[in-house]
LOSE-270127 format. One line per field, with one value per residue: residue number from 1; residue in one letter; y, x negated, z of N, C-alpha, C, O in turn. Coordinates in steps of 0.02 Angstrom, whole numbers. Each point is the difference from the previous one (the first is absolute). Layout:
N
nr NUM,... .
rest A,... .
nc2 Y,... .
nc1 X,... .
nc3 Z,... .
cac2 Y,... .
cac1 X,... .
cac3 Z,... .
cc2 Y,... .
cc1 X,... .
cc3 Z,... .
oc2 Y,... .
oc1 X,... .
oc3 Z,... .
***
This chain:
119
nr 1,2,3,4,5,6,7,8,9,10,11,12,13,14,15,16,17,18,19,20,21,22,23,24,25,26,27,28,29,30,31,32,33,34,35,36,37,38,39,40,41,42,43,44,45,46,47,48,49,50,51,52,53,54,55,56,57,58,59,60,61,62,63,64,65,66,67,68,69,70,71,72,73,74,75,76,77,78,79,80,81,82,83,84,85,86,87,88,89,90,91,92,93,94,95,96,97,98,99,100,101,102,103,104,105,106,107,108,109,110,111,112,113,114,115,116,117,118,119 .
rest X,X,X,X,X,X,X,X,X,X,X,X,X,X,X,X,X,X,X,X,X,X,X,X,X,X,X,X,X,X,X,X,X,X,X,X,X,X,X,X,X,X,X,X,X,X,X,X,X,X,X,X,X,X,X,X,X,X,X,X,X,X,X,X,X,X,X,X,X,X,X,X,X,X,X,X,X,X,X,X,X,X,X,X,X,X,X,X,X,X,X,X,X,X,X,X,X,X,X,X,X,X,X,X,X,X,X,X,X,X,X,X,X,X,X,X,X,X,X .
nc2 5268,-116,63,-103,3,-101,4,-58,48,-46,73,-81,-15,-20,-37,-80,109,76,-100,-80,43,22,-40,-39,118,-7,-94,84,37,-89,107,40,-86,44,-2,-5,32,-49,49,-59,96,-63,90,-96,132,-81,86,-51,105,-116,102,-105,68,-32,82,66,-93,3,-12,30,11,-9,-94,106,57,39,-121,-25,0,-96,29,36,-97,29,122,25,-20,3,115,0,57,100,42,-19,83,82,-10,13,38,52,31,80,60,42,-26,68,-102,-16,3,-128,0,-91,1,-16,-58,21,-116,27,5,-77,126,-76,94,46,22,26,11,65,-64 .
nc1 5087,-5,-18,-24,-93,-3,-92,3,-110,72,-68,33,-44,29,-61,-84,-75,-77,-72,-71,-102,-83,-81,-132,-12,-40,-49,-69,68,-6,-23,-73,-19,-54,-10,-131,49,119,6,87,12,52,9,25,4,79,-45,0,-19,-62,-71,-18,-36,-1,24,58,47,-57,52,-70,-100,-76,35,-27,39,126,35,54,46,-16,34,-2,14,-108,-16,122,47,32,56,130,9,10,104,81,-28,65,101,-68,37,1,70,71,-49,43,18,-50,-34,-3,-103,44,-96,42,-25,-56,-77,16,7,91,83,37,-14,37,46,57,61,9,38,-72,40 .
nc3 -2097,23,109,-5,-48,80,-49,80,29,42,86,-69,117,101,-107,-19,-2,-40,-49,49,41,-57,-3,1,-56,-105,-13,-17,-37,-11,-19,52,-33,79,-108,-50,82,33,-83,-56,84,-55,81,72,-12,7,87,95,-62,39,-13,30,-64,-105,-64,-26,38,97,87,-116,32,-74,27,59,-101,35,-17,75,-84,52,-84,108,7,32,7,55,-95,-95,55,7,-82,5,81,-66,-67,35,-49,-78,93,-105,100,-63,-59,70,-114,35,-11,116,83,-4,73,-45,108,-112,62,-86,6,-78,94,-93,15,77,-43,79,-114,99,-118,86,45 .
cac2 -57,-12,-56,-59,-10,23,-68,27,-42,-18,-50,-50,-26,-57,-3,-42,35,15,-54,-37,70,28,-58,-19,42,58,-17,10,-45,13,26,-20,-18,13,-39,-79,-5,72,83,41,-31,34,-35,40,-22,50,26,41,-50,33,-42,4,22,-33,-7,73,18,50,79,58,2,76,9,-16,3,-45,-34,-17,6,-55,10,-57,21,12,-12,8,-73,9,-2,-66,-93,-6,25,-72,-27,9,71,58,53,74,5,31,60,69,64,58,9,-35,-66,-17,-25,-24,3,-63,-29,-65,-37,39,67,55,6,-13,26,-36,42,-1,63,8,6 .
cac1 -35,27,-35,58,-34,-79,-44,-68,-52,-49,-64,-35,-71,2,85,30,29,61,48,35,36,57,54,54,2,53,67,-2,-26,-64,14,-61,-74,-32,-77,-3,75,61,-24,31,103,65,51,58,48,34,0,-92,-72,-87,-55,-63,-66,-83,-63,-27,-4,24,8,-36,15,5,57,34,50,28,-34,71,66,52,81,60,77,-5,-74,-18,-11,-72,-60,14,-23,-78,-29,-12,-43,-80,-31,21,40,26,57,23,-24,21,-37,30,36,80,-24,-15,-49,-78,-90,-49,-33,1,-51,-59,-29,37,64,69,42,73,47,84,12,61,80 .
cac3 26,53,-7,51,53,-18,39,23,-35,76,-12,61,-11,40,-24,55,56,-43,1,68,30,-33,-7,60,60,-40,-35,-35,-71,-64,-68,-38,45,-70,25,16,40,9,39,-4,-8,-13,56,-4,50,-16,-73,2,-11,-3,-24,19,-54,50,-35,10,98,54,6,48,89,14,-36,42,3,-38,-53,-10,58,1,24,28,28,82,4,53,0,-34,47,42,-27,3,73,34,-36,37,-45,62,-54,44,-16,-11,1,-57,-19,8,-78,8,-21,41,-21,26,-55,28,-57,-34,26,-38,12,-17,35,-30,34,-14,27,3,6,46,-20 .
cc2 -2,-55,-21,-26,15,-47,22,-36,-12,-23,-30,-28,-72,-14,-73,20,36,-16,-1,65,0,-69,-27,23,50,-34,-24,-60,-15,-4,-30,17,19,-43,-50,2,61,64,39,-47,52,-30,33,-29,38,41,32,-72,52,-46,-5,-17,-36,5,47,19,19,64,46,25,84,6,-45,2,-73,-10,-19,33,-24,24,-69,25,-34,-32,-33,-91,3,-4,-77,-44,26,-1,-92,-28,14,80,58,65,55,12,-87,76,44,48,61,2,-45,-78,-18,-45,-40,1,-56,5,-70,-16,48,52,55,12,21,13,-41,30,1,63,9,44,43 .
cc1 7,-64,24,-45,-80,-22,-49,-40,-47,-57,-50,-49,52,84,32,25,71,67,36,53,79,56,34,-5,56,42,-8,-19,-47,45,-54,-71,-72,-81,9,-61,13,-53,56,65,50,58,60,67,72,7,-56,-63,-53,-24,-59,-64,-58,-36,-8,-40,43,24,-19,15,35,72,69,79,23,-21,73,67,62,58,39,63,3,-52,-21,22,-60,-62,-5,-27,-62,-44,1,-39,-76,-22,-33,25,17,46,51,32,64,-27,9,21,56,-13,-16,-44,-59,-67,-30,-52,-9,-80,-65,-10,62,53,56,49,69,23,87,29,71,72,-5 .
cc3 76,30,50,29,5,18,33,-17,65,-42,64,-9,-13,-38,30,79,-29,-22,48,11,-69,-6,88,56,-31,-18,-84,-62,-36,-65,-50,6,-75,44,25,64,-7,19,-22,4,4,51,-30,67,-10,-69,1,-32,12,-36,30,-15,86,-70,22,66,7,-20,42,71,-28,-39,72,28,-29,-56,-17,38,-20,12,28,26,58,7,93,-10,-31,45,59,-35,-31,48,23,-55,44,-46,41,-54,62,-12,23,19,-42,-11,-19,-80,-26,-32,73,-33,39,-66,44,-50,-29,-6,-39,13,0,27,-33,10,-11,33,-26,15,45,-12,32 .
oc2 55,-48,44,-20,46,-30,46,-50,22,-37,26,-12,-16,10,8,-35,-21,30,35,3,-11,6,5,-33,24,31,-49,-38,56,-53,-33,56,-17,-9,-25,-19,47,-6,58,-51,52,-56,48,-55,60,-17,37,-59,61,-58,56,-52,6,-50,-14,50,9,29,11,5,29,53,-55,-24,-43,48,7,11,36,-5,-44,59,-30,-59,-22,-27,0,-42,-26,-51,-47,-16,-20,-60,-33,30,14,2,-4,-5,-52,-7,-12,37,-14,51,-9,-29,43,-24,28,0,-15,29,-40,48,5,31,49,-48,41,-47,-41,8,-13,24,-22,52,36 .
oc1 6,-17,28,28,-30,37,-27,25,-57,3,-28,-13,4,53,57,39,57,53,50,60,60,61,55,2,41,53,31,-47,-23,28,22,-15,8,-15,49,-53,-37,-23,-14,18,-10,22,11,17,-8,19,-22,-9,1,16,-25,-12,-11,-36,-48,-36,47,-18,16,60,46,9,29,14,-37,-29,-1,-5,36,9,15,14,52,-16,-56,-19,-47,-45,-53,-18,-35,-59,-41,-5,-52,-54,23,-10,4,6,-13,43,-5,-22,46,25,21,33,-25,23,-41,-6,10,13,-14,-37,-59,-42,8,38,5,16,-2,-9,20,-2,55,-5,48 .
oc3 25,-35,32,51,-29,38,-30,-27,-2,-49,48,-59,-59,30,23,32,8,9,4,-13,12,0,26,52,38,-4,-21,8,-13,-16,-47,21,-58,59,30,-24,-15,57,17,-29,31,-16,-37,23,-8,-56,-44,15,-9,-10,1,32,60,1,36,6,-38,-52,59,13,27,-30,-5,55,-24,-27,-61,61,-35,61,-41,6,13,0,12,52,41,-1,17,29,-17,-5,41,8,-3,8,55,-61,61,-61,29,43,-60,44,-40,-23,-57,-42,36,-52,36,-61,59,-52,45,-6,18,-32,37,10,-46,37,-46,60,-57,57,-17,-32,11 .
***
């Protein structure tokens, strides 16, 4: 058995914040929308999808590391067109495990890593 990818499950107070961010700040798609109105969607960009959960809340303060980590193939355009979106983010950065990487949080709290593994 072979597993080929993973989705992460972001949870958010505020899923119309959520939304916006993942579509017209990430790029990203609406795959499919659950509730009347939407509290759960499925994006998709590429070959990476998230899912993001507003029935549940938020995600606990006391749960503070990455919540996702995005693989791109240049993450230092990635950081240019989110840095003229107004994002704020740390990095782009190399890491001592042969990943150059920015982290940000998305409108619900959660931090997010993207990373491009260096040659």
């Amino acid at each position: 058995m072979t597993l080929t990818s993973s989705i992460p499950v972001l949870r958010v107070a505020d899923y119309p914040a959520a939304r916006a961010f993942w579509t017209r700040t990430m790029g990203f798609s609406v795959g499919e929308e659950g509730g009347h109105p939407p509290r759960f969607g499925i994006f998709h960009r590429d070959a990476a999808t998230v899912f993001v959960d507003a029935w549940h809340g938020p995600e606990p303060a006391e749960h503070a590391g990455w919540r996702a980590y995005l693989h791109c193939d240049d993450v230092d355009a990635l950081a240019a067109k989110l840095a003229a979106k107004g994002v704020a983010m740390d990095g782009p950065a190399n890491a001592a495990y042969g990943m150059r990487e920015i982290t940000l949080r998305d409108p619900g709290g959660n931090l997010l890593c993207f990373g491009q593994e260096l040659s």
